[in-house]
C-alpha positions as CSV (number, residue, x, y, z in Angstrom):
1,X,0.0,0.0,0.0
2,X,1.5,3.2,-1.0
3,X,2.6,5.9,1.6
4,X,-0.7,8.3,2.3
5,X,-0.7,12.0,3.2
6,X,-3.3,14.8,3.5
7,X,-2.9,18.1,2.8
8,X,-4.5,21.3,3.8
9,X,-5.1,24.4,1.5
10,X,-4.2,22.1,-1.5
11,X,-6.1,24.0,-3.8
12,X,-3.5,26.7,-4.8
13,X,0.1,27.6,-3.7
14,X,2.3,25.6,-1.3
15,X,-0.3,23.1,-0.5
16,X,-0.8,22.0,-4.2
17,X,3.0,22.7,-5.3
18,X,3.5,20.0,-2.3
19,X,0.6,17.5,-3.3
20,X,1.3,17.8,-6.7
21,X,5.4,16.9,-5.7
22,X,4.4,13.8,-3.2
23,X,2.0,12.5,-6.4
24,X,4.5,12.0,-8.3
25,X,7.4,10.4,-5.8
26,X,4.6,7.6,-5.8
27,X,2.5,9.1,-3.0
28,X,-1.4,9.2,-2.4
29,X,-2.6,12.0,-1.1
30,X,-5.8,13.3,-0.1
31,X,-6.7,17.3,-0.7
32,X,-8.0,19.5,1.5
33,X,-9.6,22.9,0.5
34,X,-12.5,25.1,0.7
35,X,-13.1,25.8,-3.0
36,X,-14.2,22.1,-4.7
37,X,-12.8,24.1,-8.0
38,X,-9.9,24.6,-6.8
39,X,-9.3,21.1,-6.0
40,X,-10.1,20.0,-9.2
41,X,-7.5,22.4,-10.7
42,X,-5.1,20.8,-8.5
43,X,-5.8,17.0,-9.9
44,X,-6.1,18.5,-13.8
45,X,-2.0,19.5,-12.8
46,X,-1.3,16.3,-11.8
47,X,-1.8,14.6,-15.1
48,X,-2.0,11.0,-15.1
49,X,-1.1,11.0,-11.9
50,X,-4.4,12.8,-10.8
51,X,-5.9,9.7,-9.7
52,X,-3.5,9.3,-6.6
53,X,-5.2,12.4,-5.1
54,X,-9.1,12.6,-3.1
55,X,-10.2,15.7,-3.0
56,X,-12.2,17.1,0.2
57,X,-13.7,20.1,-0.1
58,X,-13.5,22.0,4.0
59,X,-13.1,24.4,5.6
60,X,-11.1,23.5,8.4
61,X,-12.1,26.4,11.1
62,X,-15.1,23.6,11.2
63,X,-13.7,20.9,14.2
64,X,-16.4,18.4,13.5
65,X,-16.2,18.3,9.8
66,X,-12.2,18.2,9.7
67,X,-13.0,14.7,12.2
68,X,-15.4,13.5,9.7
69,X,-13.0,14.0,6.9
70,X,-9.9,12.6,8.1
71,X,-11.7,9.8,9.6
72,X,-12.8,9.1,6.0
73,X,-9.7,9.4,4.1
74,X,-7.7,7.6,6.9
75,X,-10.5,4.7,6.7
76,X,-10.1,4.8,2.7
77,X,-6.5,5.0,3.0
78,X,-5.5,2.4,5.5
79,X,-3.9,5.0,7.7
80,X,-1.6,8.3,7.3
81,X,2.4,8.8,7.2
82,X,1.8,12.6,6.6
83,X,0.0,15.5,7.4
84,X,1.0,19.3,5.8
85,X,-0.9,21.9,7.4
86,X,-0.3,24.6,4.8
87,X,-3.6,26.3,4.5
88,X,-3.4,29.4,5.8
89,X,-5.3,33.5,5.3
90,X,-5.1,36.8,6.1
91,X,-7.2,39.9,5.9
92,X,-6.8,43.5,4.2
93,X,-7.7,45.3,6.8
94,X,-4.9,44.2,9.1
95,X,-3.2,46.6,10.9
96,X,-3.8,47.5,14.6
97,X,-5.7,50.4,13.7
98,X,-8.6,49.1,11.0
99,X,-8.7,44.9,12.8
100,X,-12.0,44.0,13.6
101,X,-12.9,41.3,16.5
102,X,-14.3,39.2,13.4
103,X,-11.6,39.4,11.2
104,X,-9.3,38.8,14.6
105,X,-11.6,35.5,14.6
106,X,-11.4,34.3,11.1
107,X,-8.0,34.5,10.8
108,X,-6.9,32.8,13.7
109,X,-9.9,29.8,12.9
110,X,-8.3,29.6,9.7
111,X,-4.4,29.7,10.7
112,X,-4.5,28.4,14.0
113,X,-8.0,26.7,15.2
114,X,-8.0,24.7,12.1
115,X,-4.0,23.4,12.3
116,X,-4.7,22.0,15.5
117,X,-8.1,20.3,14.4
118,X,-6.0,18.6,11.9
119,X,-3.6,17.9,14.4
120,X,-5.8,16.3,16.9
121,X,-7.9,14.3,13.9
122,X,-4.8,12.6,12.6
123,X,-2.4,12.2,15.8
124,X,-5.0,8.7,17.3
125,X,-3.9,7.1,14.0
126,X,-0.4,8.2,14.3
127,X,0.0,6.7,17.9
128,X,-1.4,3.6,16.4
129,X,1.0,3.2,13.8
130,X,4.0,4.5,16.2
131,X,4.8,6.4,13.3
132,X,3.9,10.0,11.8
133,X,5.3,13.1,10.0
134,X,3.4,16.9,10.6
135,X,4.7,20.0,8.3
136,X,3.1,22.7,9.4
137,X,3.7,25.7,6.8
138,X,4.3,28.9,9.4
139,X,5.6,31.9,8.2
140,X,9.0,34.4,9.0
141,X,5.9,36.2,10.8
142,X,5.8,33.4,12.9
143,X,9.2,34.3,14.5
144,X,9.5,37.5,14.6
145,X,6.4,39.9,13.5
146,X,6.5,42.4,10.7
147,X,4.2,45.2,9.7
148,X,3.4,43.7,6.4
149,X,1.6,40.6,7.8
150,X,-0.6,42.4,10.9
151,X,-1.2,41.0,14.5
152,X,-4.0,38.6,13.4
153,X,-1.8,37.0,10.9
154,X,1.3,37.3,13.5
155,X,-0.3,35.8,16.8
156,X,-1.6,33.4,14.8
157,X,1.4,31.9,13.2
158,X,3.8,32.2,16.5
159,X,0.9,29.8,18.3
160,X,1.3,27.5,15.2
161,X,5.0,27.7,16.2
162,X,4.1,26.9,19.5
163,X,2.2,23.9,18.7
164,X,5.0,22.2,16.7
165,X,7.1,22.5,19.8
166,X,4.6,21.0,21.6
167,X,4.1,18.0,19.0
168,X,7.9,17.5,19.2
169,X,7.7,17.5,23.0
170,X,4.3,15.0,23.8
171,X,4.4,12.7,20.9
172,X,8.2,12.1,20.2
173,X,6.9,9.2,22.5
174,X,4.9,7.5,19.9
175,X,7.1,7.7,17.1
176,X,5.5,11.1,16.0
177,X,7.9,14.2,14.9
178,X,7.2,17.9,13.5
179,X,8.4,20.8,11.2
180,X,7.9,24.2,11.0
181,X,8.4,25.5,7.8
182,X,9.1,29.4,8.2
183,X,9.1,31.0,4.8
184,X,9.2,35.0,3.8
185,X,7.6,36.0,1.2
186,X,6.1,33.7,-1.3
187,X,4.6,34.3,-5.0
188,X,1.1,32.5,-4.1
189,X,-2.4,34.6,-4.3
190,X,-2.2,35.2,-0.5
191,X,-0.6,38.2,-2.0
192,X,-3.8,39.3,-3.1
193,X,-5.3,40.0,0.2
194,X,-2.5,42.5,1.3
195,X,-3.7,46.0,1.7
196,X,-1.2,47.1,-1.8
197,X,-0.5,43.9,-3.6
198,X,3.4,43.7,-4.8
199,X,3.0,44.3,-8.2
200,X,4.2,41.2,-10.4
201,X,7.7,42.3,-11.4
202,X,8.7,42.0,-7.6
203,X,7.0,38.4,-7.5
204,X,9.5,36.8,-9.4
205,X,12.3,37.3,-6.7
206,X,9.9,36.1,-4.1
207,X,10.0,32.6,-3.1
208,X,8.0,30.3,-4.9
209,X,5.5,27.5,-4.0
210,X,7.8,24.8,-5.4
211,X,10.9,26.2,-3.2
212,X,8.7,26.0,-0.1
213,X,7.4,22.4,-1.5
214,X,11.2,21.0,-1.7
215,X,11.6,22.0,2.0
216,X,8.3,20.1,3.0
217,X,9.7,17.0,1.1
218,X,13.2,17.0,3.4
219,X,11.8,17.2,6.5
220,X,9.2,14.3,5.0
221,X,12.0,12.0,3.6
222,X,14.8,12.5,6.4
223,X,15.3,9.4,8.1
224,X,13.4,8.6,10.5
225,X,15.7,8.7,13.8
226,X,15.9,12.7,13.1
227,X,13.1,15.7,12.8
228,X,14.2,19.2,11.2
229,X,12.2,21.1,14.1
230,X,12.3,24.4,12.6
231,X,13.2,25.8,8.9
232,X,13.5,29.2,8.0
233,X,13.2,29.8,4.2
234,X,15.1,33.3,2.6
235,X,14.8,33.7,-1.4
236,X,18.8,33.6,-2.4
237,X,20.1,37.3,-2.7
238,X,19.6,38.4,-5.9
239,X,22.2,41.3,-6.2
């Protein structure tokens, strides 16, 4: 039975760059997104080998629908090796000054409430198999914060930070390890949501999904008696 992982925010971006990379290393790998469209697109990319991916369509800020899905896939699968948390949003009005308490809300259900639902819906499996890899896709914002990213976006990713440490600390037990993947800036439509947009000649010397998708792939394929705990990712200096 081939090795199994789900992915969140597979629909565009890191999360498909890294589906669409585990497809075709032999992998099957079930897709997680709000948009069923989006999901689609993701398979059509894949080619032939669009048949080793199930798509999901979720929203993950919903606990007892993320249970339900990764109970199903899990089921279908015959268990899970992997889990990529690399769905993630953020808000226009972001700053201190314009943040309302629901866009507060929405970003941290999306960054944070729905990483540790997936979490907790995949770790009983996990402890079964005494085996288990979690990437959870952070951000530079989640180390030290920056004005471009707001303090939704910020507090949200330093308490994903928080919760890889904690991974690494209770569940190195059962055979479990996690990565935070810290990245700057990345050329994915996130970029859309800022408050000005970089305009598409700075985009290039951004990172790119794939970039952030190779770094996924070590910390999945390391050996298993070691865990990359944390990764920051810098675009290489361009002049």
């Amino acid at each position: 039975m081939p090795n199994h992982a789900i992915i969140t925010g597979a629909g565009s971006g890191v999360g498909q760059a890294i589906a669409l990379a585990l497809v075709k290393k032999g992998w099957v790998v079930s897709i997680i997104g709000r948009r069923a469209d989006a999901l689609k697109d993701t398979i059509a990319k894949a080619g032939a080998d669009g048949q080793k991916l199930d798509a999901y369509s979720l929203d993950i800020a919903d606990a007892s629908g993320v249970a339900k899905t990764v109970a199903t896939a899990i089921a279908k699968r015959g268990g899970v090796q992997v889990l990529v948390n690399a769905a993630g949003t953020n808000i226009p009005k972001r700053s201190l000054e314009v943040l309302s308490n629901d866009d507060w809300r929405a970003v941290l259900d999306a960054n944070l409430n729905g990483t540790y639902y997936m979490v907790n819906a995949v770790l009983p499996a996990m402890r079964t198999q005494k085996t288990g890899t979690i990437v959870n896709i952070v951000s530079d914002a989640g180390l030290r914060a920056n004005p471009k990213a707001g303090p939704s976006y910020v507090a949200s990713k330093f308490a994903v930070s928080g919760l890889t440490q904690a991974i690494n600390c209770e569940e190195q037990k059962n055979g479990i390890r996690a990565t935070a993947i810290y990245p700057g800036d990345i050329n994915t439509p996130l970029l859309d949501k800022r408050p000005v947009p970089p305009p598409m000649e700075l985009r290039g010397s951004m990172l790119q999904a794939d970039d952030v998708a190779a770094c996924a792939l070590l910390a999945i394929e390391l050996p298993y008696n070691a865990v990359v705990e944390e990764l920051l990712l810098r675009p290489r200096a361009t002049g």
